[in-house]
DSSP file (Angstrom, degrees, kcal/mol; ACC not computed):
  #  RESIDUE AA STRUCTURE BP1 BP2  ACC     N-H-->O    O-->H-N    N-H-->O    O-->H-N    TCO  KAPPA ALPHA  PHI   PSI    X-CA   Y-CA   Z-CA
    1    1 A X              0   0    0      0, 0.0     2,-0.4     0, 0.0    11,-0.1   0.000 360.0 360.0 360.0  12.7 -118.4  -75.8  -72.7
    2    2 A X        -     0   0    0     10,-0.1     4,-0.0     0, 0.0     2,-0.0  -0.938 360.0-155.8-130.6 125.2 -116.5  -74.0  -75.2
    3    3 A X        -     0   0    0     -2,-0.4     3,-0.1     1,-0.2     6,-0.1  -0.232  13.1-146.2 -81.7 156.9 -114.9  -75.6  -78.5
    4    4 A X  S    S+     0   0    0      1,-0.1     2,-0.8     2,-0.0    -1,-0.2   0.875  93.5  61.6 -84.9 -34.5 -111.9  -73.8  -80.0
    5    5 A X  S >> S-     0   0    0      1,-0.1     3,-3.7     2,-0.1     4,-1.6  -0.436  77.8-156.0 -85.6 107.9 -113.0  -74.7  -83.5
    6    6 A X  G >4 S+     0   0    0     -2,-0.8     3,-0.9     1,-0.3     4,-0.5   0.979  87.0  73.3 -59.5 -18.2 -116.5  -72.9  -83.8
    7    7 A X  G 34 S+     0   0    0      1,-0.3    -1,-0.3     2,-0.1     3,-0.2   0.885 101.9  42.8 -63.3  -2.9 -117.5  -75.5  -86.6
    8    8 A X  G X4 S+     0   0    0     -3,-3.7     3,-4.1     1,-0.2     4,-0.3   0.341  76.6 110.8-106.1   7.4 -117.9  -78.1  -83.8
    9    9 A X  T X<  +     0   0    0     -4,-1.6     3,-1.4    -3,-0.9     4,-0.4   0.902  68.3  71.6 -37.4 -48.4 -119.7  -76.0  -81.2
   10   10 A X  T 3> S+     0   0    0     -4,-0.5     4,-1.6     1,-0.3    -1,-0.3   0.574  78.6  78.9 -58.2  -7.0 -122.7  -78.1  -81.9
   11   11 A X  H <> S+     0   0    0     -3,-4.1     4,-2.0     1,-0.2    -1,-0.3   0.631  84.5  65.6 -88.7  25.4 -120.7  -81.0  -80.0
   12   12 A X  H <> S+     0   0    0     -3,-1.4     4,-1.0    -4,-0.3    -1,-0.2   0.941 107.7  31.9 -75.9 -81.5 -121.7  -79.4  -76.6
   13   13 A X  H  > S+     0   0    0     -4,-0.4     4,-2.4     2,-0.2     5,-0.4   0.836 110.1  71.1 -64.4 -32.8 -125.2  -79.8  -76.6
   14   14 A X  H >X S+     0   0    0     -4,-1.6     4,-2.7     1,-0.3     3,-1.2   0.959 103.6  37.5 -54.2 -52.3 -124.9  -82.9  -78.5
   15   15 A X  H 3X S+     0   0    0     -4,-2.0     4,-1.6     1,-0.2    -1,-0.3   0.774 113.9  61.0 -70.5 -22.6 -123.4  -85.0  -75.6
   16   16 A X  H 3X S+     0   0    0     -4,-1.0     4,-2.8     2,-0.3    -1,-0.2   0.650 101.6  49.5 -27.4 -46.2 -125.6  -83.1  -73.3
   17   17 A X  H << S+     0   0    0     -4,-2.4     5,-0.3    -3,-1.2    -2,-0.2   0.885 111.7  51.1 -73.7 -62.5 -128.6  -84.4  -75.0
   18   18 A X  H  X S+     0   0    0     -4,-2.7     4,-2.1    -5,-0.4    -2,-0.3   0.826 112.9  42.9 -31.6 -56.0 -127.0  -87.7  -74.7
   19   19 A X  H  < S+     0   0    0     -4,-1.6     4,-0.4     2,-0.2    -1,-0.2   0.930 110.9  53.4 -44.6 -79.0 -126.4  -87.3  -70.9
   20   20 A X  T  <>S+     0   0    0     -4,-2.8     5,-0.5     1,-0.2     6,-0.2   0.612 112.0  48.8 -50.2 -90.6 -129.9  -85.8  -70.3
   21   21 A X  T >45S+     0   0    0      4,-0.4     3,-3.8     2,-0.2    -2,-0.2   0.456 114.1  47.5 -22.8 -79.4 -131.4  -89.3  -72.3
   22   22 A X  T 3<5S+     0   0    0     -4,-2.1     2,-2.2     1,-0.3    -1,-0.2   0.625 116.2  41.8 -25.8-105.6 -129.1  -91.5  -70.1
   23   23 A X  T 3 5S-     0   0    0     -4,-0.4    -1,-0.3     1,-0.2    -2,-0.2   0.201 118.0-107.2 -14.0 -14.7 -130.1  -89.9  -67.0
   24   24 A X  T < 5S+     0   0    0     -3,-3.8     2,-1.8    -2,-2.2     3,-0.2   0.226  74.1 129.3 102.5 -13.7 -134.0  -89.6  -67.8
   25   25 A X     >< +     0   0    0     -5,-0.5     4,-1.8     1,-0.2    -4,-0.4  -0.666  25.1 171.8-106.1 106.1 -134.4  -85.9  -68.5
   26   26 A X  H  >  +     0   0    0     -2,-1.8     4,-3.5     2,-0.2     5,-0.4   0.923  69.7  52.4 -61.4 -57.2 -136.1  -86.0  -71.6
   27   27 A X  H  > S+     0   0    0      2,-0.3     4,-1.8    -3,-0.2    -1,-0.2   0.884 110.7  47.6 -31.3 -49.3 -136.9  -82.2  -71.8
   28   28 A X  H  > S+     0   0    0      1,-0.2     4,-1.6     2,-0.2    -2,-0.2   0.887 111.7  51.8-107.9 -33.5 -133.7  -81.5  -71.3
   29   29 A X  H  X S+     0   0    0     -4,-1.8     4,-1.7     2,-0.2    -2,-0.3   0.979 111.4  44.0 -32.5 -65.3 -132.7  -84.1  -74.0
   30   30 A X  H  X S+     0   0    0     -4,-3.5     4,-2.1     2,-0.2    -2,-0.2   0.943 112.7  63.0 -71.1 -36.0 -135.0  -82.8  -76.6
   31   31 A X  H  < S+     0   0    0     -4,-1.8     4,-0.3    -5,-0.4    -1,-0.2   0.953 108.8  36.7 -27.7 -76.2 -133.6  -79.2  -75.4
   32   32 A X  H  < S+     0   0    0     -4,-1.6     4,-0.4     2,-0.2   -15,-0.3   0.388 108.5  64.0 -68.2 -10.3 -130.3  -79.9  -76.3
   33   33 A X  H  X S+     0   0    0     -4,-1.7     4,-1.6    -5,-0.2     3,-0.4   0.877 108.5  43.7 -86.9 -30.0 -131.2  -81.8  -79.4
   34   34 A X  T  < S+     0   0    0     -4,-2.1     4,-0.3    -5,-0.2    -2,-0.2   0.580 114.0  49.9 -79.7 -10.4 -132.7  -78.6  -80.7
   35   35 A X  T  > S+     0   0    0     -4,-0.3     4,-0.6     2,-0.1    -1,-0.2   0.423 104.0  59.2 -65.4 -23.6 -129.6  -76.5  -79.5
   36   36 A X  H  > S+     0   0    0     -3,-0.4     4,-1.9    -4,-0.4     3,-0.3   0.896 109.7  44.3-103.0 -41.1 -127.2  -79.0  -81.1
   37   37 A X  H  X S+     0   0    0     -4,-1.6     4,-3.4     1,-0.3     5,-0.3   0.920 111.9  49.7 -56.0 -45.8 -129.1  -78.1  -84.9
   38   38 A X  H  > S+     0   0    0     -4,-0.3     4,-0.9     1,-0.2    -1,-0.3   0.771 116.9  47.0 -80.0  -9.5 -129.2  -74.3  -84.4
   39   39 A X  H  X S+     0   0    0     -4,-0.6     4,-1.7    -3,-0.3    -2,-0.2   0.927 112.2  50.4 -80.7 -42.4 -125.3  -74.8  -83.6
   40   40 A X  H  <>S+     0   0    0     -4,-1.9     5,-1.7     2,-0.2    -2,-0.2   0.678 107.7  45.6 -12.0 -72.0 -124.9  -76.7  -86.1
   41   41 A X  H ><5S+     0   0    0     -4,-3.4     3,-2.8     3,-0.2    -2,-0.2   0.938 106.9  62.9 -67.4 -52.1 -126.4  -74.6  -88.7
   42   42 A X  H 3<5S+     0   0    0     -4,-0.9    -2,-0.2     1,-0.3    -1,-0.1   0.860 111.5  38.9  -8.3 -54.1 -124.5  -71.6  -87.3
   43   43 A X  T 3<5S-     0   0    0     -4,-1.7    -1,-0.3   -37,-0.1    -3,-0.2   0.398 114.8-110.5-100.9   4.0 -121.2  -73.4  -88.2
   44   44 A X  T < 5 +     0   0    0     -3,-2.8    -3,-0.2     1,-0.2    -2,-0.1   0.585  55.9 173.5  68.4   3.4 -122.2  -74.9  -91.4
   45   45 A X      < +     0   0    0     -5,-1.7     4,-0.2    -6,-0.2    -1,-0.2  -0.235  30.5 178.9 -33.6 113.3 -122.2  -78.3  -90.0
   46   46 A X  S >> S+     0   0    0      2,-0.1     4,-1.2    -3,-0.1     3,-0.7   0.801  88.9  57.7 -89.6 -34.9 -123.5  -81.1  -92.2
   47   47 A X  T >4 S+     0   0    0      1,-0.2     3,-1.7     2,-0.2     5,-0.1   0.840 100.4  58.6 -45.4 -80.2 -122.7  -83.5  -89.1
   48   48 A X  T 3> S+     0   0    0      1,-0.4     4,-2.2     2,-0.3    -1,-0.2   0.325 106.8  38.5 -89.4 -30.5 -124.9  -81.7  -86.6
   49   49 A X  H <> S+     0   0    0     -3,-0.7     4,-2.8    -4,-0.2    -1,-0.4   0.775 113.7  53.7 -95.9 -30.9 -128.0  -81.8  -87.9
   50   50 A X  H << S+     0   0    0     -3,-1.7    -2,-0.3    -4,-1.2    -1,-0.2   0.747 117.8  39.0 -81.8 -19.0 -127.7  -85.2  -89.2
   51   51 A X  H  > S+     0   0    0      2,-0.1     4,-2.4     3,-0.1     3,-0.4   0.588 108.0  68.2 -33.2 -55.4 -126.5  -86.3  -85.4
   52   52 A X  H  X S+     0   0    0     -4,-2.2     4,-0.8     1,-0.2    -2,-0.2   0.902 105.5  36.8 -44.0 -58.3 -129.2  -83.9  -84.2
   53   53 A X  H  X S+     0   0    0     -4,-2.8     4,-2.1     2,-0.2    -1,-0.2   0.575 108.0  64.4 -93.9  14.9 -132.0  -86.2  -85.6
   54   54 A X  H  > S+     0   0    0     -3,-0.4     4,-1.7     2,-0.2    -2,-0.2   0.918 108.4  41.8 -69.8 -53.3 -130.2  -89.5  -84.7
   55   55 A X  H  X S+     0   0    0     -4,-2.4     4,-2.3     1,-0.2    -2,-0.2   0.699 109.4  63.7 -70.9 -14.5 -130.6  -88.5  -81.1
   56   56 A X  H  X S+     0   0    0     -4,-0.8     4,-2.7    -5,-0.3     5,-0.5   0.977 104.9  44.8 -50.6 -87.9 -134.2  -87.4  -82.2
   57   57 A X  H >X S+     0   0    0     -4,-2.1     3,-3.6     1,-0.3     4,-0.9   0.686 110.5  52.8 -45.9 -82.4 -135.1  -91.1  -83.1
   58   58 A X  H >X S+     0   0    0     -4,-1.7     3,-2.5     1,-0.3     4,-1.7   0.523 106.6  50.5 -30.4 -58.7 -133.7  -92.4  -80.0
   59   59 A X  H 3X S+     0   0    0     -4,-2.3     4,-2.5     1,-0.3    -1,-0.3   0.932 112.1  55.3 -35.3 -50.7 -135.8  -89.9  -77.6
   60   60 A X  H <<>S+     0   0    0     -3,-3.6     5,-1.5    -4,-2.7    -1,-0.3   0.791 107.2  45.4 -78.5   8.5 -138.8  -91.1  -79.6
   61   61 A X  H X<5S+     0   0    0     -3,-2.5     3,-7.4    -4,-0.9    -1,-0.3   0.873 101.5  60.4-106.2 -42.3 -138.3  -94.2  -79.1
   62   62 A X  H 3<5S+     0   0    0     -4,-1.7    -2,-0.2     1,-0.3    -3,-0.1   0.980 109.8  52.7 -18.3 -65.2 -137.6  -94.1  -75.4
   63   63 A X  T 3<5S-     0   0    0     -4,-2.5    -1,-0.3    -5,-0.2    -2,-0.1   0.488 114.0-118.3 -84.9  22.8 -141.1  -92.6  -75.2
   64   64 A X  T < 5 +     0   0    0     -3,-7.4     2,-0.8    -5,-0.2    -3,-0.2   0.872  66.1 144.2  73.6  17.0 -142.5  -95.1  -77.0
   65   65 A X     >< +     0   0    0     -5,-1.5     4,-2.9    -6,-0.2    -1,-0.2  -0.794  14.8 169.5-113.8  83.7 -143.7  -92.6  -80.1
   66   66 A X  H  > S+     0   0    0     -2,-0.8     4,-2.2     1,-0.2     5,-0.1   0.849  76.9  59.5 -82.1 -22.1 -143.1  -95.5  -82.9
   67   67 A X  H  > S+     0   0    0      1,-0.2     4,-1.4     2,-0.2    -1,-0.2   0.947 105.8  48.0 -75.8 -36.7 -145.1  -92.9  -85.4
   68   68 A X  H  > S+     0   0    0      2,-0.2     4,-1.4     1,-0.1    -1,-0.2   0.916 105.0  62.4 -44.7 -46.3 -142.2  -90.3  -84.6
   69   69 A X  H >X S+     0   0    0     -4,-2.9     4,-0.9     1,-0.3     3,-0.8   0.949 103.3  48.8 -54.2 -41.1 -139.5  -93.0  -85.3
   70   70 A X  H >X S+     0   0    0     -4,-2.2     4,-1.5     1,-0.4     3,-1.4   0.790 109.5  46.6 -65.8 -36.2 -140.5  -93.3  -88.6
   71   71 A X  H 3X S+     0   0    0     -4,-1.4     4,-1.1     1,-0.3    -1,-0.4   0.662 109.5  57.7 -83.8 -10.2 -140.6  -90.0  -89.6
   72   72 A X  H << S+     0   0    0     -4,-1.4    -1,-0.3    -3,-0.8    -2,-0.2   0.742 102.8  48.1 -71.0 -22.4 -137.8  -89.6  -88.1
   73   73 A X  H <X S+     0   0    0     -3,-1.4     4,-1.0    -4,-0.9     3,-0.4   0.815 108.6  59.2 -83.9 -41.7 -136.2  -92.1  -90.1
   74   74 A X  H  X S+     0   0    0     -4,-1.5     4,-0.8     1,-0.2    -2,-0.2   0.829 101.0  54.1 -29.2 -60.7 -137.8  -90.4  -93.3
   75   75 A X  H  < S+     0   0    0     -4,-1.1    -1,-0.2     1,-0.2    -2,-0.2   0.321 100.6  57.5-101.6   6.8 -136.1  -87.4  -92.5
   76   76 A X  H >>>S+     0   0    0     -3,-0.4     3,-1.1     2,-0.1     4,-0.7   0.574 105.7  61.3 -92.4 -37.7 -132.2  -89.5  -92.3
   77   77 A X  H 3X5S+     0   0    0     -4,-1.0     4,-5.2     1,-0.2     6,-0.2   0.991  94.3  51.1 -55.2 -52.9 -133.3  -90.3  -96.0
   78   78 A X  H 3<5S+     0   0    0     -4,-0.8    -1,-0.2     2,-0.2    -2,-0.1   0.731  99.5  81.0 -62.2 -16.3 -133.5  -86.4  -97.5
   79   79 A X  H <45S-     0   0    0     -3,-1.1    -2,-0.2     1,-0.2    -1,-0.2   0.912 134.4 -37.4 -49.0 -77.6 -129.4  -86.1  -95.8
   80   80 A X  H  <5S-     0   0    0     -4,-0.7    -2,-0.2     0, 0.0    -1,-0.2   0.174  84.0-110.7-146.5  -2.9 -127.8  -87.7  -98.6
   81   81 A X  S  <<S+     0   0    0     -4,-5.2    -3,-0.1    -5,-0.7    -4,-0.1   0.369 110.3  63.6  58.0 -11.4 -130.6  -90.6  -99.6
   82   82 A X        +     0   0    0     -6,-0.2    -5,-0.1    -5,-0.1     4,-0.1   0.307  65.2  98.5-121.3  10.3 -128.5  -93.1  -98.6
   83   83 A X  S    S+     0   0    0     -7,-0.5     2,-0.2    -6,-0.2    -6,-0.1   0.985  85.0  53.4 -34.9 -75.8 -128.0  -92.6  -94.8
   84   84 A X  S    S-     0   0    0    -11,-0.2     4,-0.1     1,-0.1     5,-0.0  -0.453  91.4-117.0 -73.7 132.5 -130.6  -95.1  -94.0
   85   85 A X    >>  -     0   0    0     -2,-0.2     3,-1.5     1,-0.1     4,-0.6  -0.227  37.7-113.1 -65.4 158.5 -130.6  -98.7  -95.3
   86   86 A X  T 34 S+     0   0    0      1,-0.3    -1,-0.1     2,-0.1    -2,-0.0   0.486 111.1  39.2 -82.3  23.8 -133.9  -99.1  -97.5
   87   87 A X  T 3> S+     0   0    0      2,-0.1     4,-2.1     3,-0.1    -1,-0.3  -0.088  82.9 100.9-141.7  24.6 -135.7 -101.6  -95.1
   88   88 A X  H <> S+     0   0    0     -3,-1.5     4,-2.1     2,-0.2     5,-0.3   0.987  79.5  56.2 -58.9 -54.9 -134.7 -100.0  -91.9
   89   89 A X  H  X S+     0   0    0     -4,-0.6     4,-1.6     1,-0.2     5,-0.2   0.846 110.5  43.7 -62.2 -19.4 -138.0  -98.5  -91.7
   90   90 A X  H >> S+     0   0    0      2,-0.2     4,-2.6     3,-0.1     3,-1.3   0.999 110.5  52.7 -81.8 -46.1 -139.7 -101.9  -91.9
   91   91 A X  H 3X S+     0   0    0     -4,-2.1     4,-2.1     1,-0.2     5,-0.4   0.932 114.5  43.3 -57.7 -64.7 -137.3 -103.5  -89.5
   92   92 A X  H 3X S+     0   0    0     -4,-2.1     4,-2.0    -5,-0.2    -1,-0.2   0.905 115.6  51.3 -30.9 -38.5 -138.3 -100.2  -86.8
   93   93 A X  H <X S+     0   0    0     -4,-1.6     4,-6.7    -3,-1.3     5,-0.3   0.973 111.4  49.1 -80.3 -43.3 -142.3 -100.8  -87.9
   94   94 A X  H  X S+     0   0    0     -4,-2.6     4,-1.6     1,-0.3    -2,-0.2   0.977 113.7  41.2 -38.6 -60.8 -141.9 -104.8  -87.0
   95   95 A X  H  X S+     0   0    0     -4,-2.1     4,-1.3    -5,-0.3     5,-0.3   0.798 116.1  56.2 -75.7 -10.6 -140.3 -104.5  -83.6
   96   96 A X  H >X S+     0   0    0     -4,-2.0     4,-2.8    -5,-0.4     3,-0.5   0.926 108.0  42.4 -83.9 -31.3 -142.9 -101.7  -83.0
   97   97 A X  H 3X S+     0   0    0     -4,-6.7     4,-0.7    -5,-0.2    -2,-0.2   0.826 113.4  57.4 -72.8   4.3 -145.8 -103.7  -83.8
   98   98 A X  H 3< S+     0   0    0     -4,-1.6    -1,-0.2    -5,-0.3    -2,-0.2   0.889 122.8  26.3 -78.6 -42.3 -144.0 -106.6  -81.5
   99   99 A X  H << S+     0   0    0     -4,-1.3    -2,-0.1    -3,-0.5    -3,-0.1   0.598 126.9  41.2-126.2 -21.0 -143.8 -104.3  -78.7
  100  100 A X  H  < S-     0   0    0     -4,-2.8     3,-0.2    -5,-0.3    -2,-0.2   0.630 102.4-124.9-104.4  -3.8 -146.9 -101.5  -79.2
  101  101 A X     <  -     0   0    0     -4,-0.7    -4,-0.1    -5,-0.5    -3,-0.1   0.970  67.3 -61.2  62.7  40.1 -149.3 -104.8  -80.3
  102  102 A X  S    S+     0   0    0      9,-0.4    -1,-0.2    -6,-0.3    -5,-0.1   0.677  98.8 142.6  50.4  34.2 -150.0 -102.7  -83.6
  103  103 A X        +     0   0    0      8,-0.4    -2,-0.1    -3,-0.2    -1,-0.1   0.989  58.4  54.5 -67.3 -73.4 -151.7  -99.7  -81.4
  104  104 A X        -     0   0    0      7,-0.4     2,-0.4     6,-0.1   -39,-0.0  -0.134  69.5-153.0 -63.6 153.4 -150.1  -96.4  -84.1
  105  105 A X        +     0   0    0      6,-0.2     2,-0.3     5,-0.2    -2,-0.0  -0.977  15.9 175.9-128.9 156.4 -150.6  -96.2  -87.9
  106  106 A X    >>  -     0   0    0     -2,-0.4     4,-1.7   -36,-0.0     3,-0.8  -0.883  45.5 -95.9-133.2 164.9 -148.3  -94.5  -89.9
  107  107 A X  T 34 S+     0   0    0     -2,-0.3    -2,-0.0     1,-0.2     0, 0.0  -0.037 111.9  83.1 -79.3  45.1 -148.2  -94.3  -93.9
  108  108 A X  T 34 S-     0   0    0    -19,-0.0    -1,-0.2   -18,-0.0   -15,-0.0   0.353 126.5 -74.3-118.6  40.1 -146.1  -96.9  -93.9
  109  109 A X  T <4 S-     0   0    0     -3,-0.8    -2,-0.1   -16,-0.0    -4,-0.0   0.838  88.2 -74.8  91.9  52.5 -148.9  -99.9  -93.6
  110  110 A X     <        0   0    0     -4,-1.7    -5,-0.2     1,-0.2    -6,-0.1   0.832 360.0 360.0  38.7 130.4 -149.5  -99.2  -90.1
  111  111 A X              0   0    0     -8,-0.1    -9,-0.4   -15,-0.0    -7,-0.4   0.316 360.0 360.0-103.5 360.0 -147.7  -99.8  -87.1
């Protein structure tokens, strides 16, 4: 559990969060995604935070929270502005209204 190099500490929790997802434990997913940022910021990490909310989106989509993804996807944009391709969010709002039957709205023309 211990890095030598403290600027990677954050990768701890990161694969942790990963695990807990595999495994089911969402709690203890979203746990460690919010341990893996504050390590992150600790160390001056641009990685960590930007990792941090990748494993973000997944959770929310595992639970099915399509309004989350998107803002989640939003918030990959403010990294650098060119993390995300610029119709990612529509490809995420399609397959969510394919799968939620157009149930959430978001501002982005409703999902």
């Amino acid at each position: 559990d211990i890095v030598a190099n403290p600027l990677y500490s954050w990768c701890v929790p990161l694969w942790r969060g990963q695990e807990a997802l595999v495994a089911g434990d969402l709690a203890g997913c979203e746990q460690a995604i919010a341990e893996t940022a504050a390590c992150g910021i600790a160390a001056g990490s641009t990685n960590a935070p930007l990792l941090a909310t990748v494993l973000g989106l997944v959770l929310s989509l595992v639970r099915g929270d399509f309004v989350q993804v998107i803002e989640r996807i939003d918030s990959l944009v403010t990294f650098s502005g060119t993390v995300v391709q610029p119709n990612a969010a529509d490809t995420v709002i399609t397959r969510a209204k394919r799968s939620r039957g157009g149930r959430a709205r978001s501002d982005h023309g409703g999902i």
